[in-house]
N, C-alpha and C positions, 0 to 999 in steps of 0.2 A: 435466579432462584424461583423457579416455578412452583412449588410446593403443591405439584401434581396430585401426589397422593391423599392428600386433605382431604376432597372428596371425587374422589376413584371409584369406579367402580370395578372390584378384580374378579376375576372367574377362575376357579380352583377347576385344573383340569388332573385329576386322575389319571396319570397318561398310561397305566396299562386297560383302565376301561374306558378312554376318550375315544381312537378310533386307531384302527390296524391299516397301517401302508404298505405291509408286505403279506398278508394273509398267512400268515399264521395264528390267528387268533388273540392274540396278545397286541394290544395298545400300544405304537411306538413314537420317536419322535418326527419321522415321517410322516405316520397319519396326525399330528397336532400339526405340522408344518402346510399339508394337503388342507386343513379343516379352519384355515387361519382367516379366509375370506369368509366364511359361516361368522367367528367371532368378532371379526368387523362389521359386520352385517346385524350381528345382535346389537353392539353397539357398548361394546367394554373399554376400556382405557386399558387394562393391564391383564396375561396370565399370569398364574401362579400353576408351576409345575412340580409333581410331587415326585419323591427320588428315581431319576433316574441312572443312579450312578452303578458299577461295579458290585455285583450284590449276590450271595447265595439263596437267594430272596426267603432266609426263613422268616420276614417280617414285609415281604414287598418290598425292598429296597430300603426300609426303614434299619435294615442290616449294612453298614455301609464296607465294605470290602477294599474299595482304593476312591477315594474325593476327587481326583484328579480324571476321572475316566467314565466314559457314558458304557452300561451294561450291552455286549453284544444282543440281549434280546429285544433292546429300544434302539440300537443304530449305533453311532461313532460321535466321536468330537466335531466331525465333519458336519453330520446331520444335526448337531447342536449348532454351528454356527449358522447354517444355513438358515435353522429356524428364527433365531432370535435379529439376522439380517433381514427375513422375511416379515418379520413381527416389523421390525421397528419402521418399514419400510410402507406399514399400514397404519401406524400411528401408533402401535400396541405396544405396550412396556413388560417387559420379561421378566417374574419373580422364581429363585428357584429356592425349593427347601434344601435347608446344612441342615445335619443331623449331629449335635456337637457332645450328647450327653452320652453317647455310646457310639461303637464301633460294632461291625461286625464276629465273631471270630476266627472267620477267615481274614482279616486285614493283619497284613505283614508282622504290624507290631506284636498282637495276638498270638500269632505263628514265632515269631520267634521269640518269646517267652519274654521280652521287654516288661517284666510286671510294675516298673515302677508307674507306669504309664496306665493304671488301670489300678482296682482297687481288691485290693487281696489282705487276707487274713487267715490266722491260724486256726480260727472256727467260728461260726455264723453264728449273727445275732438273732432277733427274732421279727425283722423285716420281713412282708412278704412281695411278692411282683403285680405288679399293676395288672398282669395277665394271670394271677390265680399261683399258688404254691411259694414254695421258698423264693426269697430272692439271693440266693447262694448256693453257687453250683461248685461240688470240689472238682480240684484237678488230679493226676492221678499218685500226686507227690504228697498227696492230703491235706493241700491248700485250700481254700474255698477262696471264688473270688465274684461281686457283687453283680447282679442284673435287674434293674425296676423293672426290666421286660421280658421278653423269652431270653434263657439260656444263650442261646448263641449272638445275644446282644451286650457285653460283659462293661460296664461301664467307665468310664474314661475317670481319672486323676488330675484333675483339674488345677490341683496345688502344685502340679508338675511343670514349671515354667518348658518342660518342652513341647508337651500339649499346646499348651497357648499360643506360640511361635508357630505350632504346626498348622492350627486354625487361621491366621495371621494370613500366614502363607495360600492356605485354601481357598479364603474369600477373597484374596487377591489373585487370584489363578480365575477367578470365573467373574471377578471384578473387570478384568482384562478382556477376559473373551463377551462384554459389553451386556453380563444381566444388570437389572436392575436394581434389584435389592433380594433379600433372603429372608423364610420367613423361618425362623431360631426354633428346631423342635426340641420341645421339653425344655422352655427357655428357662423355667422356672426350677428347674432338678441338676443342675451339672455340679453344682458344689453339696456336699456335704458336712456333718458337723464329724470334724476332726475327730472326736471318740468311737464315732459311731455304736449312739446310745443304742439301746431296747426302745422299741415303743414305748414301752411302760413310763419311761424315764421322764416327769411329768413338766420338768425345764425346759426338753427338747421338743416336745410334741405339738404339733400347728392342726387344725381341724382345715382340708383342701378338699372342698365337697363334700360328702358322705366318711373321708376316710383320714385316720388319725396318721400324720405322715410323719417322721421327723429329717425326712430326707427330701422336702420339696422347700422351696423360701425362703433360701437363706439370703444373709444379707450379702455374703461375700459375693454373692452371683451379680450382682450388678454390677463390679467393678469388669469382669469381662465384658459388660455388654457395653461399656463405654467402652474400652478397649475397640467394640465393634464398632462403635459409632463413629469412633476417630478415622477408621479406616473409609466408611461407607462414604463419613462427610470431605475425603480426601480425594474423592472422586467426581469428576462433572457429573451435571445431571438430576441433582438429588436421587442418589440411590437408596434404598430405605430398607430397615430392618423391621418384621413383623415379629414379634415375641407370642407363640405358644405358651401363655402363660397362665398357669391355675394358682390362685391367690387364696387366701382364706379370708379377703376382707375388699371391700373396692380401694380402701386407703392403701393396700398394701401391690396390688394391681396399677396403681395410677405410680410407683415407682420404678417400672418397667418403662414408661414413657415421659420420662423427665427429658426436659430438652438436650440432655449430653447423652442421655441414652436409645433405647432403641422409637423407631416414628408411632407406632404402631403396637396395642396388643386387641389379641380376638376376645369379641362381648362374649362370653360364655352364660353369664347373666341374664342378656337381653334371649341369646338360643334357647335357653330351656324356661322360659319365661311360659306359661299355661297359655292357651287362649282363653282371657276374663281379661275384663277392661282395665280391671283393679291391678291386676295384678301387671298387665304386659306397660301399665303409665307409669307403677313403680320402679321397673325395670328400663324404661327409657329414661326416668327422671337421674334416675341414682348411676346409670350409664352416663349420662350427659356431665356429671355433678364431678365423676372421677378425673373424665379426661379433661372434661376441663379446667379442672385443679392444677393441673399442669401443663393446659395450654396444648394439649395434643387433642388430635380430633376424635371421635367414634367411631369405633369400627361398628357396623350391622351385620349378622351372618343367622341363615335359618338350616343349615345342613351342614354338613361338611363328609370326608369321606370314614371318619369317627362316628358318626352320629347316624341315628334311626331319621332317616329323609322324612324333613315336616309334613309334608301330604300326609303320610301315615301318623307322626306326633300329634297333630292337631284332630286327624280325624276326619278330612273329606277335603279334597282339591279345593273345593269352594272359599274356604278356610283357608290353604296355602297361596291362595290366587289375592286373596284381599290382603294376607300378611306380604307379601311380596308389594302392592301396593303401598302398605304403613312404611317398612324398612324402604322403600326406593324413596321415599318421602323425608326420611330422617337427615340433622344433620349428620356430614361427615362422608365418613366412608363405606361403601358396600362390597361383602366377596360373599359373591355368586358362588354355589357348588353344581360342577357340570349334571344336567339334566333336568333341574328344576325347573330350570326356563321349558321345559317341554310338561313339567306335572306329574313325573313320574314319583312312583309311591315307592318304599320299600317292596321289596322283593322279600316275602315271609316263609316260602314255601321251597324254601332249595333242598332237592336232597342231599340227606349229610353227606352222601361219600362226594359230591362235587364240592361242598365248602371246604375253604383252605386257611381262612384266618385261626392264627397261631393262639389267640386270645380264646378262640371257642373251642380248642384243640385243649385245653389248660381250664377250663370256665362256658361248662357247655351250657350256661344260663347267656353267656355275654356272645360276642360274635358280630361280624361287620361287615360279612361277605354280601348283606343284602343290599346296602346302601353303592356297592362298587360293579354291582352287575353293570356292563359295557352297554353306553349310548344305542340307543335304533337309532339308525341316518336315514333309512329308506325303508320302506311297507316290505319289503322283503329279510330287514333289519339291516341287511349291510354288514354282516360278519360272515367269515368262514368257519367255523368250530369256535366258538368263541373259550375261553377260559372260563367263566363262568355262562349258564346258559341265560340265556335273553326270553323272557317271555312272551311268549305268541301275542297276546293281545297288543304287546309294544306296537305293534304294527301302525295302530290309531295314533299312537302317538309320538308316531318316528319324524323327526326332523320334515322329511317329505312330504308326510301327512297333514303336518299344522303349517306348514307352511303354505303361506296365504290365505289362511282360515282366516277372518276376522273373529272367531271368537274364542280360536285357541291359543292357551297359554302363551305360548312361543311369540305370538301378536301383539299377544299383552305387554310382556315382555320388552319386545322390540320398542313399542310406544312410548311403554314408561318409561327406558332406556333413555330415549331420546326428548323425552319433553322434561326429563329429569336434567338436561343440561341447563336450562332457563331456571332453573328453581336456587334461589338463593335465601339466605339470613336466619337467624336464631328462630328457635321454634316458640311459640307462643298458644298455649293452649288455650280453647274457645270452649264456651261454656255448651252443655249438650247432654240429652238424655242419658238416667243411669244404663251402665252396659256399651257404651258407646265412647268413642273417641271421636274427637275433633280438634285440629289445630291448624294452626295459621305459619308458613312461613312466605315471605314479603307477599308476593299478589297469589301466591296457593295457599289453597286450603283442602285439606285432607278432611274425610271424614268415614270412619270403618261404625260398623253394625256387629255386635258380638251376641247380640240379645238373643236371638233365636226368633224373632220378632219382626215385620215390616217397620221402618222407622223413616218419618219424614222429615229433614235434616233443614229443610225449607231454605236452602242457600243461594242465593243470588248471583247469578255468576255465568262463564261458560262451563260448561261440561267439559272438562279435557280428556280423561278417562276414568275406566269403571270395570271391577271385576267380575261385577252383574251389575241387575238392574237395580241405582243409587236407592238407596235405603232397605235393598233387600237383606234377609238374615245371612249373617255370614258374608260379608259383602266391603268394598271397599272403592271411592271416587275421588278424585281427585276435579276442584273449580277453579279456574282462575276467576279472582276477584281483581273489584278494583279498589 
């Protein structure tokens, strides 16, 4: 029992914008299986791969079509094994997402009108989708039947013991073919409240973010995830489940990671956390205080392929450069989102008619297409027509270019990567100028600058690394003490 994952560091590869091994423009499992000595080289313990399966991609493969099979436009079961032979063969541990709260409606069961297996009614309530308008689409028998997503994502019946059997069956089909765990999308949405109130309905309604849901947290949804957990823990290896999970409370998030349930859920918390001292300690503290409630570790994430990429959230590299410092520093666990380690910022300026996300297509305020523009490898980019377009300037900051830089990203990166295996024990905060962070885990000490200010931290130590120069504004260093 190695309890690997404790403190991991995972790298979330995008794999239709990670990298193309057939040049056709589209990310496949070939160019991740080609790119595997790069993520060795950064210095990751585990990917996590986003769907590749069977898919009419009106959602990226977030549509799943058939669980059992890799999409011809990413490769075969073939080039899936090969990869994850590949991976484990360099030390790297294999996560792949289940998509368990919906189905495509191209999948079989959808096609062949199996409606118990999905969630149909004789007229819609007043629900609407996560991606903007109703979330009920009629059929042409003037059924309506439910989607929290796009239309063509119709959502699963989870009271349906054959569902669950089916799922059962899925994660032991790629349990086999040797990934290592799965991160559960929409872990927190797969059950529903039996009536299916109105929002209005003021016994049903949970506050999940900004938005009044009464179809996210319920409590029946944990009992699948033990279900999951029985299967995961049935497996050599420690194989682990990640929970996608949005909570309306940290008390209610910390029962997603109860020891019989899933290892893992993402700090959603700690990512949208402001850059202010005050505010990103509260957000470590009360992260530290959930998982630990039950004895599971903390996950740290500053991007993901949902999210507006930190360089842009926060407002200036300089800024993402020292927060990647604070989170490598943290206890627990770290997942990387491909590109960070090189600085790259959101992409603001796509023109519409190349955007493709289905949520901006439905919610032209929302949209995601920025954050997934495809890797620079090489000053020349290293795509052939890419599916989305790559911006010129990328050149500076293609894989090629920072590599061997001493002072870019990618460097950094690689450093903290690896002095981050030495760093061990509970975090212990050290007293320090307002605007500023400082703390101690056993002979490191962290110290980040938020003030806008030169600040002299006066620590006694070696210098191990620095985002800049230690106490610059915007800035983040790490000392080994003794």
């Amino acid at each position: 029992m190695t309890a690997w994952w404790r403190d991991a560091v995972i790298y979330e590869v995008y794999v239709r914008s990670f990298a193309d091994g057939n040049g056709d423009g589209v990310g496949d499992l070939l160019g991740v299986r080609d790119r595997l000595p790069y993520l060795k080289s950064l210095g990751v313990d585990a990917i996590w791969l986003t769907p590749f399966y069977t898919s009419p991609m009106a959602d990226f493969g977030y549509d799943v079509a058939d669980y059992r099979d890799v999409d011809p436009l990413f490769g075969t079961l073939g080039d899936f094994k090969a990869l994850v032979d590949d991976a484990h063969g360099l030390g790297i541990r294999v996560i792949v997402d289940i998509v368990p709260n919906h189905t495509s409606d191209r999948h079989a069961w959808f096609q062949q009108g199996l409606r118990d297996r999905y969630i149909f009614r004789d007229k819609p309530n007043d629900w609407e989708s996560i991606f903007g308008g109703s979330a009920w689409t009629q059929t042409e028998d003037g059924q309506w039947y439910l989607h929290l997503f796009a239309p063509e994502q119709p959502d699963l019946n989870w009271d349906n013991p054959v569902v669950r059997e089916e799922f059962e069956q899925i994660l032991r089909f790629w349990l086999d073919l040797g990934v290592d765990g799965f991160r559960v999308d929409v872990a927190h949405g797969m059950v529903k409240p039996a009536d299916l109130p109105d929002i209005g309905h003021p016994d049903q309604v949970r506050m999940v973010g900004s938005q009044k849901v009464p179809y996210f947290d319920n409590d029946a949804v944990h009992d699948i995830h033990r279900s999951f957990r029985r299967i995961l823990d049935s497996y050599p290896g420690e194989r682990i489940g990640v929970a996608e999970a949005w909570a309306p409370s940290p008390e209610r998030l910390a029962l997603y990671i109860r020891p019989d349930e899933l290892h893992q859920a993402f700090n959603f918390h700690y990512l949208f956390a402001p850059w202010e001292a005050g505010e990103l300690r509260r957000a470590i503290d009360e992260s530290l205080a959930t998982s630990g409630s039950v004895g599971a570790p903390t996950t740290w994430v500053l991007s993901n392929h949902d999210v507006k990429r930190h360089v842009t959230r926060y407002g200036s590299l300089a800024r993402a450069r020292a927060a990647a410092l604070l989170t490598l520093a943290l206890p627990g666990s770290a997942y990387l989102y491909q590109g960070e380690e090189l600085g790259l910022p959101e992409v603001l300026d796509l023109p519409a008619e190349v955007c493709q996300d289905p949520q901006r297509l439905r919610d032209p305020d929302s949209g995601r297409d920025g954050c997934r523009v495809p890797l620079p490898w090489t000053r020349d980019l290293g795509w052939t027509d890419p599916w989305l377009p790559i911006p010129a300037d990328w050149s500076d900051k293609s894989v090629e270019a920072e590599t061997g830089d001493p002072g870019s990203t990618l460097e950094l990166y690689r450093k903290a990567l690896e002095l981050r295996r030495g760093i061990a024990g509970d975090l212990e905060w050290l007293g320090s100028p307002g605007g500023t962070l400082l703390f101690r885990r056993g002979d490191l000490v962290c110290a980040v600058n938020l003030t806008g200010e030169h600040v002299d931290f006066a620590i006694e130590g070696e210098l191990m690394v620095a985002s800049d120069t230690p106490g610059a504004p915007d800035s983040a260093a790490w000392w080994k003490v003794k």
